[in-house]
C-alpha positions as CSV (number, residue, x, y, z in Angstrom):
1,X,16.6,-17.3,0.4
2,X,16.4,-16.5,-3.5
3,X,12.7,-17.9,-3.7
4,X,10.6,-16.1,-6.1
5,X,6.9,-15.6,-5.3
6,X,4.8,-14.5,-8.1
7,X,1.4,-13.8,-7.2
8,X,-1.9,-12.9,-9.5
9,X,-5.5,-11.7,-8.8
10,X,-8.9,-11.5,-10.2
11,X,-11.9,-10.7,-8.9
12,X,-12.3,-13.2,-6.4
13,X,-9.4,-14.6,-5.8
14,X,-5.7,-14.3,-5.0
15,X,-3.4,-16.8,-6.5
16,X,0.2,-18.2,-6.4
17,X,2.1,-19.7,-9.4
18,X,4.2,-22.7,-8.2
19,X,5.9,-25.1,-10.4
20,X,3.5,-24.0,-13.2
21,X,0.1,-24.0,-11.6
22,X,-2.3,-21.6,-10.1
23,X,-3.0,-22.2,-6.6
24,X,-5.5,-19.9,-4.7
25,X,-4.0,-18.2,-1.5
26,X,-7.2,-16.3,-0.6
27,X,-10.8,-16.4,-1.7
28,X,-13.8,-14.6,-1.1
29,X,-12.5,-11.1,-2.5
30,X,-15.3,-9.1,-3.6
31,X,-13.8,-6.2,-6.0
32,X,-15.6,-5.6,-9.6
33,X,-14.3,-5.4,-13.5
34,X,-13.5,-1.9,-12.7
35,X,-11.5,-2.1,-10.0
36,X,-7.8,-3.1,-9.8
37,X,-4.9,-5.0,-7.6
38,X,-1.7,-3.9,-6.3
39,X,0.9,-5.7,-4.9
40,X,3.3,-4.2,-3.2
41,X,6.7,-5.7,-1.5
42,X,8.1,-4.2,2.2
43,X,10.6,-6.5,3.7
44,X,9.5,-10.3,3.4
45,X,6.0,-8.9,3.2
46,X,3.6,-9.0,0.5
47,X,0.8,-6.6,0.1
48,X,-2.5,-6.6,-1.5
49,X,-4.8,-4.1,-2.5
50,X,-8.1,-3.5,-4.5
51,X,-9.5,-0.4,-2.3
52,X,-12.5,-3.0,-1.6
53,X,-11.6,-5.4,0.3
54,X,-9.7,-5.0,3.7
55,X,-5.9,-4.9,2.5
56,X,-4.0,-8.3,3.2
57,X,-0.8,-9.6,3.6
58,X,1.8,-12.7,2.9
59,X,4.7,-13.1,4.3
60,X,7.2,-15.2,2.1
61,X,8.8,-18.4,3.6
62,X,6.2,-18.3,6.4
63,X,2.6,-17.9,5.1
64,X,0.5,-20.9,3.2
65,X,-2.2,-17.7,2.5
66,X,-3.0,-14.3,2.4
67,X,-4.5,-13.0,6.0
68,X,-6.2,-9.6,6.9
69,X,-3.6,-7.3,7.2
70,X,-5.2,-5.7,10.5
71,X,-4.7,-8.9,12.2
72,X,-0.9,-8.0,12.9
73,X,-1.7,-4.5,13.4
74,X,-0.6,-3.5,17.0
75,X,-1.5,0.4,16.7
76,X,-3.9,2.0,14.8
77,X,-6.5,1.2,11.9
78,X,-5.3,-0.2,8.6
79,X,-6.5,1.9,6.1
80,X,-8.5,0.2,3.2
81,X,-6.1,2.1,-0.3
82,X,-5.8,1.1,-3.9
83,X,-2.7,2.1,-4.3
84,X,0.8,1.9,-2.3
85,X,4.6,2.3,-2.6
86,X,7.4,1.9,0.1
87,X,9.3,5.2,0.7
88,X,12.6,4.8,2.5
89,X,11.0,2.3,5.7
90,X,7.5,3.0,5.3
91,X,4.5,1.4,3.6
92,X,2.8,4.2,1.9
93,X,-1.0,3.9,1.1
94,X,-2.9,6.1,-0.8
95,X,-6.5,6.6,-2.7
96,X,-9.0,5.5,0.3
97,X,-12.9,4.4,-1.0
98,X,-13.5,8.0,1.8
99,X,-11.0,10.1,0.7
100,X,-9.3,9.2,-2.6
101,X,-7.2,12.3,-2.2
102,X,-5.5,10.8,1.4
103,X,-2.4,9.3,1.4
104,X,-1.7,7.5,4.6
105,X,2.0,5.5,6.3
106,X,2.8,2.6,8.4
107,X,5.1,3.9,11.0
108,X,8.9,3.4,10.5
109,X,10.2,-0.3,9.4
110,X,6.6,-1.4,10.7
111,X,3.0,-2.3,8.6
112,X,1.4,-3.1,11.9
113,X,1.7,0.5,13.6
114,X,-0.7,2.8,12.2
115,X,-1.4,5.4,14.9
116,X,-0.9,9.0,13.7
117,X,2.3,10.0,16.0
118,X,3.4,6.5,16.6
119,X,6.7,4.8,15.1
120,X,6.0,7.9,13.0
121,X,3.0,6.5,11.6
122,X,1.0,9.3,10.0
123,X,-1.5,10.9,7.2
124,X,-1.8,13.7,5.0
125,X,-4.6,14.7,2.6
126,X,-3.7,16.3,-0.4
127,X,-4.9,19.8,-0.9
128,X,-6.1,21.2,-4.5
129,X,-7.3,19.5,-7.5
130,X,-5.1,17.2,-8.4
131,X,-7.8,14.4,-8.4
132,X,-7.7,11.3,-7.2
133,X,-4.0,9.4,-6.3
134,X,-3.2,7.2,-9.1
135,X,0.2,5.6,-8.3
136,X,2.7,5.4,-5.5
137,X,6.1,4.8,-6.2
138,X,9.1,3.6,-4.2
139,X,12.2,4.5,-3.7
140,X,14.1,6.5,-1.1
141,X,11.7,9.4,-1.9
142,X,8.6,8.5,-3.9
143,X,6.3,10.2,-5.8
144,X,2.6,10.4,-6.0
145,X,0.5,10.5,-9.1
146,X,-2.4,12.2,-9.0
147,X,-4.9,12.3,-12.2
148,X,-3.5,15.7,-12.9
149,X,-0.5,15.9,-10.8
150,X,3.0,15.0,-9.1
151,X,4.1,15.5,-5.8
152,X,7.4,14.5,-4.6
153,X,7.5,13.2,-0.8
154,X,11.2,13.3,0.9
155,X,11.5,11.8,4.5
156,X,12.7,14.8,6.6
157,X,12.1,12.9,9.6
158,X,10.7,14.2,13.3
159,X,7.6,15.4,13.4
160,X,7.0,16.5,10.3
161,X,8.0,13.0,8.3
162,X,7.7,13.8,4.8
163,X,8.0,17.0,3.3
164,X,5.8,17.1,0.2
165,X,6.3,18.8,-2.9
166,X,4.3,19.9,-6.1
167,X,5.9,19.3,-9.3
168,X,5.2,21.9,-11.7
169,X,3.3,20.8,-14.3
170,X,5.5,22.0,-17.0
């Protein structure tokens, strides 16, 4: 409906600015100085990250706060990430606090299916030493910055989803 949504985060707290004024749309967030929050858009979603706190969720025209995103997940675990993109239909998550070389992906047009092999809901962990995942970008392929690298990720589709691809470092 043409309503902007701007959104902000500390350490704490999640808020919305409205008509000039901070509200707070979810409290209790327990992340540090070093530690930093993404929000990412998929559909009428908003997502939030800090790779803390369980990942959370808003969905514009609809929510008066932010909610734990596994509380509309029908399939799967939601991964806790610090970083995510949306590649073609999929929410794509990436630097876990257990792996921070794993990228992880909703299945297909769907943040609540997160069964490997469901909705083609899937993860992959990145081989070498490319160090931890950085940035996810979006897109209708997306890439995924690594401290010391870039991999491209095309959907191919079936059962192999994305293909991913090194990009040389020169």
């Amino acid at each position: 409906d043409n309503t902007s949504y701007n959104f902000a985060a500390t350490i704490s707290d999640i808020f919305q600015l409205s008509s000039g004024t901070f509200t707070s749309r979810k409290s209790s967030m327990t992340s540090t100085a070093t530690d930093f929050a993404t929000f990412t858009q998929f559909g009428d979603y908003i997502i939030y990250s800090n790779g803390v706190d369980v990942p959370q969720y808003y969905l514009m025209g609809t929510s008066t706060n932010f909610a734990n995103l596994s509380t509309i997940a029908t399939s799967g675990s939601v991964p806790t990430f610090r970083v995510s993109g949306v590649i073609r239909d999929f929410l794509v998550t990436g630097n876990q606090p257990t792996n921070q070389n794993r990228i992880q992906w909703s299945g297909i047009n769907d943040i609540g299916t997160w069964q490997s092999g469901t909705k083609q809901a899937d993860q992959q962990d990145l081989p070498g030493s490319g160090g931890e995942i950085m940035h996810i970008t979006s897109g209708e392929y997306g890439y995924v910055f690594r401290q010391n690298q870039i991999i491209r990720m095309d959907y191919v589709g079936g059962a192999t989803v994305f293909r991913l691809s090194v990009i040389p470092p020169n």
